[in-house]
C-alpha positions in Angstrom: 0.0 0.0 0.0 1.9 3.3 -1.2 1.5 5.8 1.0 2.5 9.7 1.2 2.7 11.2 4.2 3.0 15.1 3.9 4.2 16.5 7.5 7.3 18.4 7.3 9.5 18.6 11.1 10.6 22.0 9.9 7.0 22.7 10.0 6.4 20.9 13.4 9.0 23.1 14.7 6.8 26.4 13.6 4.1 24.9 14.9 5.4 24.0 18.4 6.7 27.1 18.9 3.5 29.1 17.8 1.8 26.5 20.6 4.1 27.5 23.2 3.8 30.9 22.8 0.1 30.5 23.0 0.1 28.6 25.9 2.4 30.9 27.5 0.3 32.8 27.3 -2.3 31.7 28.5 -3.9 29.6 31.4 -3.1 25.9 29.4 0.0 25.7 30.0 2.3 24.0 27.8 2.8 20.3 29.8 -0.9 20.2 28.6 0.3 20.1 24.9 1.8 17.6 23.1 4.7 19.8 21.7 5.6 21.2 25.2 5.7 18.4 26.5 8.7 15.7 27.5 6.2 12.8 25.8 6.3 14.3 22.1 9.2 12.5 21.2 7.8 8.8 22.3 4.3 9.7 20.8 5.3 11.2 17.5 6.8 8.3 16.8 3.6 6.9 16.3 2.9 8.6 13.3 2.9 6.1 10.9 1.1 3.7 12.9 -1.6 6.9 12.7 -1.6 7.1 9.1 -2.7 3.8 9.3 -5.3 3.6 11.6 -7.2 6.1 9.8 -6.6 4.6 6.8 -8.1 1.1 7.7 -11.6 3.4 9.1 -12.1 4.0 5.4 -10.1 0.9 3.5 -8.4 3.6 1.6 -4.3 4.8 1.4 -3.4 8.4 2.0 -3.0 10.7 -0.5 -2.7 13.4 2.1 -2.3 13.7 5.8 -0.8 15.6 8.7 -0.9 15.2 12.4 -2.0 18.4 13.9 0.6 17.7 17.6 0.2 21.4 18.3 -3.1 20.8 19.1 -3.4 17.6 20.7 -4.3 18.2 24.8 -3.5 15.8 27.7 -6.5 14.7 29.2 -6.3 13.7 32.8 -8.4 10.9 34.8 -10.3 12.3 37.0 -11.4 9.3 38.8 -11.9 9.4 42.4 -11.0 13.4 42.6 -14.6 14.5 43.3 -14.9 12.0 45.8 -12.3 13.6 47.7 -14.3 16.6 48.8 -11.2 19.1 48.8 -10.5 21.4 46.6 -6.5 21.5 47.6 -5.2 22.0 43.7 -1.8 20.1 45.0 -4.0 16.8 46.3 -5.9 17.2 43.0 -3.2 16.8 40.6 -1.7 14.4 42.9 -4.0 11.7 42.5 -4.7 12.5 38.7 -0.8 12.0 38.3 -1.5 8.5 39.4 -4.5 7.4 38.1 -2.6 8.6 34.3 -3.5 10.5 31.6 -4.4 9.9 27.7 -3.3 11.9 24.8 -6.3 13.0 22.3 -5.0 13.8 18.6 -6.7 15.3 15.8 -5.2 14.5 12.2 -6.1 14.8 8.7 -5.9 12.4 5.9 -7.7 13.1 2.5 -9.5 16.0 3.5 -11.2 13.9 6.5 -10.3 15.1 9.9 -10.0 12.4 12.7 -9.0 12.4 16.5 -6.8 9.7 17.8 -6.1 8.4 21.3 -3.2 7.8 22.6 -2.6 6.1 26.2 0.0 4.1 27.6 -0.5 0.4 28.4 -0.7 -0.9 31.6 -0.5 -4.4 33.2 -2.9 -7.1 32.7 -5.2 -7.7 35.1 -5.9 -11.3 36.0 -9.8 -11.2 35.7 -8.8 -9.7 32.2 -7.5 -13.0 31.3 -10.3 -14.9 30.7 -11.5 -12.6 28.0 -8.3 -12.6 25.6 -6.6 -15.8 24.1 -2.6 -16.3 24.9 -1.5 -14.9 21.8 -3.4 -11.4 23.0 -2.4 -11.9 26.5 1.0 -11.5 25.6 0.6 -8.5 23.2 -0.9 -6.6 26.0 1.9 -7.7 27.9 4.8 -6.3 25.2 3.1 -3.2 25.4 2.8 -2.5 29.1 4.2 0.5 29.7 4.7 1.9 26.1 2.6 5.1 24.3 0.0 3.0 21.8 -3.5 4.1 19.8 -6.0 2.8 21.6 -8.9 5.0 19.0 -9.8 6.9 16.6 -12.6 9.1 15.1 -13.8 10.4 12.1 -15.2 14.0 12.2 -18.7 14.3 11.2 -19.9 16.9 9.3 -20.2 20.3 11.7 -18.2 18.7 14.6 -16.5 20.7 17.0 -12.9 19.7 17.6 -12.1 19.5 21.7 -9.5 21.6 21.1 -11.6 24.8 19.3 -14.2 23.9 22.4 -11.7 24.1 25.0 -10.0 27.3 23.7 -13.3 28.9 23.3 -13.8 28.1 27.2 -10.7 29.0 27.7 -11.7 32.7 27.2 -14.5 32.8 30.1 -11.5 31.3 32.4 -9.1 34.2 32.3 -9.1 34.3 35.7 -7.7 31.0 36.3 -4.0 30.2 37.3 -3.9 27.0 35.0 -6.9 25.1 33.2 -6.9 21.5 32.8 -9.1 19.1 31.1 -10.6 16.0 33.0 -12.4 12.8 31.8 -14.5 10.2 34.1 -15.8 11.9 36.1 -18.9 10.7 37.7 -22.1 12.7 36.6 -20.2 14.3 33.8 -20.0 12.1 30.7 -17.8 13.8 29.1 -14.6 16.0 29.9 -15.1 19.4 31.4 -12.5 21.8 32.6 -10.7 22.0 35.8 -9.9 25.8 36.8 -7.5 26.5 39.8 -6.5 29.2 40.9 -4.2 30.4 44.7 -3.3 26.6 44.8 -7.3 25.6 44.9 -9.6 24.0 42.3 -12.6 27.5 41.9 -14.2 26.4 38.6 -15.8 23.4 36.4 -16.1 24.0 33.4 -17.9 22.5 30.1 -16.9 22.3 27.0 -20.3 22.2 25.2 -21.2 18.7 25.7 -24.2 17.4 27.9 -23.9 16.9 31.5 -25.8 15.2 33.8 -24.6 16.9 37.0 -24.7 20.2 35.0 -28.2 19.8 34.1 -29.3 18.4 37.8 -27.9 21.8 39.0 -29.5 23.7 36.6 -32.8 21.9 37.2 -32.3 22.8 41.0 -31.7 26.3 40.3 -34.6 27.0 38.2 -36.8 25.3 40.8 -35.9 27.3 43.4 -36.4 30.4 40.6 -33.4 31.9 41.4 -31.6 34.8 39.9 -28.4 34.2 38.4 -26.6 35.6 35.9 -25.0 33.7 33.1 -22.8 31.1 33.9 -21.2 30.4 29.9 -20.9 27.5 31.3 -18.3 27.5 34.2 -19.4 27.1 37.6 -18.4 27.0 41.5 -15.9 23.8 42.1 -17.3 23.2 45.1 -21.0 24.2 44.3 -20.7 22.2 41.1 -19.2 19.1 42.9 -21.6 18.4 45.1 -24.3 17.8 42.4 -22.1 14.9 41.1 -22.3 13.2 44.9 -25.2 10.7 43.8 -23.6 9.3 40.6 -20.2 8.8 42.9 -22.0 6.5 45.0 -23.6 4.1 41.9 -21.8 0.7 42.0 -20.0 -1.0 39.0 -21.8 -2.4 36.7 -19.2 -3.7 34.3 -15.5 -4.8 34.3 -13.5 -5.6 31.6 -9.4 -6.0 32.8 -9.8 -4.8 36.2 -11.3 -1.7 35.2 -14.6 -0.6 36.4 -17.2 0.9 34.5 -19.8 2.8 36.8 -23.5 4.7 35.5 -22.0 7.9 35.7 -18.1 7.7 34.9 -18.4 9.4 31.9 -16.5 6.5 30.0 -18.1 7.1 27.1 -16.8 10.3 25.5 -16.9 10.3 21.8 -14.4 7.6 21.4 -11.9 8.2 23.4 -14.2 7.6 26.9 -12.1 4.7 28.3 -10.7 4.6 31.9 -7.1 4.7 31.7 -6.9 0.9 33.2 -8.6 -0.4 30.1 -6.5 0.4 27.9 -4.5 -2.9 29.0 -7.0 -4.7 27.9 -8.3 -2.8 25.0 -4.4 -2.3 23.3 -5.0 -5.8 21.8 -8.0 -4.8 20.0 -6.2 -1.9 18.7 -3.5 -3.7 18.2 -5.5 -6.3 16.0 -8.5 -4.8 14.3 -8.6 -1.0 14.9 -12.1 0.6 15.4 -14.2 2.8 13.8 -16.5 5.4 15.3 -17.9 8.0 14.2 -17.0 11.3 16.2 -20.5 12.8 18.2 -21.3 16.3 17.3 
């Protein structure tokens, strides 16, 4: 299968550097980009394997394609955070630096625009086992620890890259010390923005999606008919938090590799919605058949 692969490094260089100035400049900082960040290296590496996955969504070689790494944005698991009732911004990040972090990665190849997920392999669980045959066992074993593509999207027609919704939101944030954003979350099924500010977590914020805590608060608010001006979608961290409480406290209803699945993780975003202790088990899916999704509006 010929392939031409049209991404230049002189012009990743142009681009990383624009990036970094903008997220100087900004409340995202750099870590939170691929190109600022010490991962780049391992990830970029990826590329053909990219090329390729997007290729086998359509059965069709690349005439054209590019990997857009100045806008691809860490997003950080978020599981268990709310549950810790602070809103200390050091204990936050803390226990999202353990529970890992996934990679999201728009590209383009033939005029198509796709977003890829990148997350690193972890151990196989033992009640994983029982699902995979030896051969896949061992695949997810030679890839413990290493960057892989676990999915990828193709772009329907109007979609709304995360990146152009996050730097939108972005915008109503300027008050904000550093912004991150945060998947599986319970009561928010897709990722949302983190605000902090003086060392302490002061906003949640959406990215246009829908939200169940969001719209339980909402719901609360016009009941009681309060008065409140327009929230463009961020809200109190604390405030906001609370209205998640009941989803926290829904058991697991499905685990595949060790990996629970709850009502109201939020494990289902577009197609990267996967805890980061799937992806153990999911690598050998990747691995051997790729996926295709279409990407949610």
């Amino acid at each position: 299968m010929k392939k031409i692969v049209c991404f230049l490094l002189a012009a990743v260089s142009v681009l990383s550097g624009q990036n970094n100035l903008y997220a100087q400049s900004s409340n995202l900082v750099s870590e939170d980009i691929l190109t600022g960040s010490s991962e780049f290296e391992e990830i970029s590496a990826l590329q053909d394997e990219m090329v390729l996955w997007m290729e086998g969504s359509e059965n069709e070689s690349a005439q054209e394609s590019a990997v857009c790494y100045n806008q691809a944005l860490k997003i950080y698991d978020g599981a268990g955070v709310l549950q810790m009732k602070t809103d200390d911004a050091g204990a936050i990040l803390d226990m999202m630096e353990q529970n890992g972090h996934i990679w999201l990665v728009p590209a383009e190849i033939n005029g198509e625009f796709y977003e890829l997920t990148i997350a690193k392999g972890l151990p196989l669980s033992e009640s994983g086992k029982k699902y995979l045959t030896e051969t896949e066992q061992q695949e997810i074993l030679d890839q413990e620890g290493k960057w892989t593509i676990t999915e990828s999207g193709k772009a329907l027609e109007g979609y709304q890259s995360v990146w152009d919704r996050t730097k939108t939101q972005l915008e109503n944030l300027k008050d904000c010390d550093r912004v991150i954003l945060v998947n599986n979350l319970p009561g928010f099924q897709y990722p949302v923005l983190f605000g902090f500010k003086d060392r302490k977590a002061v906003s949640i914020a959406d990215i246009g999606y829908g939200y169940s805590a969001i719209s339980d608060y909402e719901e609360e608010v016009q009941s009681r008919k309060a008065k409140r001006t327009d929230s463009n979608g961020v809200y109190d961290f604390k405030e906001l938090a609370a209205y998640a409480e009941p989803y926290c406290n829904r058991s697991a209803d499905l685990i595949v590799g060790g990996a629970a699945k709850s009502d109201g993780g939020g494990f289902d975003f577009l197609f990267i919605g996967l805890p980061v202790a799937a992806v153990a088990v999911l690598a050998v899916t990747a691995v051997c058949q790729g996926r295709k999704r279409k990407v949610k509006r």
